[in-house]
C-alpha positions as CSV (number, residue, x, y, z in Angstrom):
1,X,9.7,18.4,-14.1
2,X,8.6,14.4,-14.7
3,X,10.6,11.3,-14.3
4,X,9.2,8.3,-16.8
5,X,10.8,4.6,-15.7
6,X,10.6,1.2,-16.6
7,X,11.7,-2.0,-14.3
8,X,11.6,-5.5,-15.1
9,X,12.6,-8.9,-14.0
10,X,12.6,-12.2,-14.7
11,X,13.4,-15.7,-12.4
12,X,14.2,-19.1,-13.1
13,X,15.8,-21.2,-10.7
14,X,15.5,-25.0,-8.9
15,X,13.5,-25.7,-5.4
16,X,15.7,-27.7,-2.9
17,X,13.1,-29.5,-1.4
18,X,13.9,-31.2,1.7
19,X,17.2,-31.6,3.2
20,X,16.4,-35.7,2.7
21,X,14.7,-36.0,-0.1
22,X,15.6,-33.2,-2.8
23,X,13.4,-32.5,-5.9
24,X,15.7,-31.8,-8.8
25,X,12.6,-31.1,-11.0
26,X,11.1,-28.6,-9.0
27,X,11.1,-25.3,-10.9
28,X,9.6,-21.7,-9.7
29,X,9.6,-18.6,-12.2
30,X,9.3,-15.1,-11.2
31,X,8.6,-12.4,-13.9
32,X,7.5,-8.5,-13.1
33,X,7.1,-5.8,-14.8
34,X,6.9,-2.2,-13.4
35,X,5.8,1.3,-15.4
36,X,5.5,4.3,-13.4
37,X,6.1,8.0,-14.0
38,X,5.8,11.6,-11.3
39,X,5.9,15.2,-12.6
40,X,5.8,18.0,-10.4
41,X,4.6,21.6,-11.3
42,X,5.1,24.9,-9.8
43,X,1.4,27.1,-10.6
44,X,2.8,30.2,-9.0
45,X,5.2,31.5,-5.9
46,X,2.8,30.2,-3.8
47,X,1.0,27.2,-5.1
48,X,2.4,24.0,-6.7
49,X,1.2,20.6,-7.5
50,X,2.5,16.9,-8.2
51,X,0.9,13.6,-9.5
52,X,2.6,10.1,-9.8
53,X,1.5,6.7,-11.3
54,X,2.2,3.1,-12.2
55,X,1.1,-0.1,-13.5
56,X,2.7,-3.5,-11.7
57,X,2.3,-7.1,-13.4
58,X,3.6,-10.0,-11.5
59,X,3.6,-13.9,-12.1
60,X,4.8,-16.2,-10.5
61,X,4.3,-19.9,-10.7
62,X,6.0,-23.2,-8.9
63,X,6.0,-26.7,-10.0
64,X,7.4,-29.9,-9.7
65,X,5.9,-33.2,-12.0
66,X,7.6,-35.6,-9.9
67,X,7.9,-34.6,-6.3
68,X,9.1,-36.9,-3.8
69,X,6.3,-37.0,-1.9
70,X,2.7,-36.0,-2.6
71,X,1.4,-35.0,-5.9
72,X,2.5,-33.3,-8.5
73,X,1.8,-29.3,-8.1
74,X,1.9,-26.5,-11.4
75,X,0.9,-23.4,-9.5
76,X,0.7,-20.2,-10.6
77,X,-0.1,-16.4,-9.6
78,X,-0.9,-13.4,-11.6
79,X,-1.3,-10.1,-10.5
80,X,-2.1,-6.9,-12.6
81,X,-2.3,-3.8,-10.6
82,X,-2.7,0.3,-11.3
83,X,-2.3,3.3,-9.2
84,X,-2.3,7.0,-8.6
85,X,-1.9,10.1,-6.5
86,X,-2.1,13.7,-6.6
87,X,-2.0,16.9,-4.3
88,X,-1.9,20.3,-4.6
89,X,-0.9,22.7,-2.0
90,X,-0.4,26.0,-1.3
91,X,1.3,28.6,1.0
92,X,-0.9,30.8,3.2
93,X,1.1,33.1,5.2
94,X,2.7,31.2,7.8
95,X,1.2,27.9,7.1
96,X,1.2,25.7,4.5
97,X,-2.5,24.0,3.4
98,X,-2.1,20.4,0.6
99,X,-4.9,18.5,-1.1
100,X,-4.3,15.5,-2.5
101,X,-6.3,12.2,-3.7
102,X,-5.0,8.8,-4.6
103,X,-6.5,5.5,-6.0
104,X,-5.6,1.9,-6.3
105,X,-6.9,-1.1,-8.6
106,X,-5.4,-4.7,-8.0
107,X,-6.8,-7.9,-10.0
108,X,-5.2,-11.7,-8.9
109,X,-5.7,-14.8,-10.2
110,X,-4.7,-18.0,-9.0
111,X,-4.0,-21.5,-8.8
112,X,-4.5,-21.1,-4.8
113,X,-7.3,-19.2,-4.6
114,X,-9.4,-20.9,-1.4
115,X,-12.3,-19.7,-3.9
116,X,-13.3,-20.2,-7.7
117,X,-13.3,-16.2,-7.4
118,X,-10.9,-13.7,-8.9
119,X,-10.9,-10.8,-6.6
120,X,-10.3,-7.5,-7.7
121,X,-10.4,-4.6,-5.4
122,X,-9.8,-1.1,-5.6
123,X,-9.1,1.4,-2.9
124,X,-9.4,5.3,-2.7
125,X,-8.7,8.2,-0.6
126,X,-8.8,12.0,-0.3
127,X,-6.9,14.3,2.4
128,X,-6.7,17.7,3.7
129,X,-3.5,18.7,5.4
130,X,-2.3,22.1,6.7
131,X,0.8,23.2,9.0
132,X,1.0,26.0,10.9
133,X,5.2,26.5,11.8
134,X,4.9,29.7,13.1
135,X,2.8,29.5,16.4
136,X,2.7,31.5,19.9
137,X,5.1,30.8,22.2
138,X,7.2,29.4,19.2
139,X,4.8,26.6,18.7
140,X,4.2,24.7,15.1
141,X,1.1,23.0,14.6
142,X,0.2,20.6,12.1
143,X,-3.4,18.5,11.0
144,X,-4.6,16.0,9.1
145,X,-8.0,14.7,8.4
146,X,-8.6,11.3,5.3
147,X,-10.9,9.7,3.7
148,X,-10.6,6.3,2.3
149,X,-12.7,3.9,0.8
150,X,-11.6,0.2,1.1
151,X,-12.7,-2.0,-1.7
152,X,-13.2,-5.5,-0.4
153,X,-15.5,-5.2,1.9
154,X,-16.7,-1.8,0.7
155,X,-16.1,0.2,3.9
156,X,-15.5,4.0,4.5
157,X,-13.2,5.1,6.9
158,X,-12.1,8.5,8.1
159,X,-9.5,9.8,10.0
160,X,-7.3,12.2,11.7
161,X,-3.2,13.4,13.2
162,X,-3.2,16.5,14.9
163,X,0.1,17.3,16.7
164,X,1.5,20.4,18.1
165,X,5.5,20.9,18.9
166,X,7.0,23.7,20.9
167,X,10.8,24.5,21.1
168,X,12.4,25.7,24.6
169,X,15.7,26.2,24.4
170,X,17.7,22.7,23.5
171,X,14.3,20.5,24.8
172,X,11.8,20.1,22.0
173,X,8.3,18.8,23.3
174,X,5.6,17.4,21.5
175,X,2.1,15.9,21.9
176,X,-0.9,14.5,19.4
177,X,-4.1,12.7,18.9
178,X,-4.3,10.1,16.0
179,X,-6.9,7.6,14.4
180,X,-5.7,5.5,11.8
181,X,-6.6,2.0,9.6
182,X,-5.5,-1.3,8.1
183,X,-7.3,-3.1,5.5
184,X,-7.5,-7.0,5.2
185,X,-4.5,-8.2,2.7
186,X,-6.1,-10.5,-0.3
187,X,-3.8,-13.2,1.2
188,X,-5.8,-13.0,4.3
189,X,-9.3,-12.7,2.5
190,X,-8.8,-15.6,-0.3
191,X,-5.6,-17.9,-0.3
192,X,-5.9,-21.1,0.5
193,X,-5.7,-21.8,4.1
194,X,-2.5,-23.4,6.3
195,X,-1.8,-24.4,9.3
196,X,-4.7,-22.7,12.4
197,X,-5.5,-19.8,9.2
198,X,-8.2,-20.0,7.1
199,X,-8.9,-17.4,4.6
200,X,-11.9,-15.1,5.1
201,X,-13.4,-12.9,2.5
202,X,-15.4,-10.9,5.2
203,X,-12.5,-10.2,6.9
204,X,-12.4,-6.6,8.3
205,X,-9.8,-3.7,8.5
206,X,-8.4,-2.9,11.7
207,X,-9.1,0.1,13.2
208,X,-6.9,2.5,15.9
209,X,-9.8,4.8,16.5
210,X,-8.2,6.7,19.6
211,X,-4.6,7.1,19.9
212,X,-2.2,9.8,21.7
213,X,1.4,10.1,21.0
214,X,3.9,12.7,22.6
């Protein structure tokens, strides 16, 4: 099966200003634009597979010729982005085992860049997943390890979520060891700065390198 969609929208509307000094020329205009389409496939009993993708333009910009204070402002975003995943997985005896891969591309440019830059960036990552529902003492187990590749800075990261549950009666227990990431937003790495933040193009993804949840 596949599923093909289309979403668009378009803005136009007045900026108050402030409460004692409005700015009936103040304009901002939002237009997106969204494509994306899935399918899903079954290869056998046993085996099946599924892929999904978009492409995302956005623009916004906000202006006012006349304000009534400071100077006049015409400022303007564009972003232009395009993604993908897949997986594949499969049934082996009592456990399931998936596969997947995805990918990310993102392109801005701006009137508030901090920089004269236009920073594109594109992330990837792979994963291995399998679940085990059928364990002793009528115990499920399930594991995940990832790969990702951050594009600005260009950083690899791995990690894992391994959890096992077990059922006694009407209590259900369960226990785990985790690892995860964050990577810097482009807001944080290259828009102009405000008040106490300044961008930073170096700017790091956080990292959870040891976590246990039950």
């Amino acid at each position: 099966r596949a599923t093909l969609g289309l979403s668009g929208e378009h803005v136009g509307r007045g900026l108050p200003g402030r409460s004692f000094a409005p700015s009936p020329q103040a304009r901002q205009q939002l237009t997106q634009a969204r494509v994306f389409a899935s399918g899903a496939r079954n290869m056998s009993a046993v085996s099946s597979g599924r892929a999904s993708g978009y492409v995302h333009y956005y623009r916004a910009s906000f202006l006012d010729p006349a304000p009534p204070f400071g100077d006049p402002f015409d400022d303007g975003t564009t972003l232009i982005g395009a993604g993908g995943e897949s997986s594949f997985s499969r049934s082996l005896g009592r456990g399931t085992l998936e596969f997947g891969t995805a990918a990310k591309h993102v392109r801005v440019e701006s009137t508030v860049l901090s920089t004269l830059e236009t920073p594109t960036r594109t992330d990837l990552g792979a994963w291995l997943s399998g679940a085990y529902l059928d364990g002793p003492l009528g115990t499920a187990w399930t594991g995940a390890i990832r790969l990702d590749h951050s594009g600005l800075p260009a950083q690899w990261f791995g990690s894992h979520d391994v959890r096992v549950q077990a059922t006694l009666g009407t209590l259900t227990i369960h226990a785990g060891h985790k690892s995860s990431f964050s990577p810097p937003t482009l807001g944080d790495q290259f828009f102009r700065e405000g008040v106490r933040v300044e961008p930073n193009p170096d700017l790091r993804a956080e990292r959870v390198p040891s976590e246990w949840v039950g």
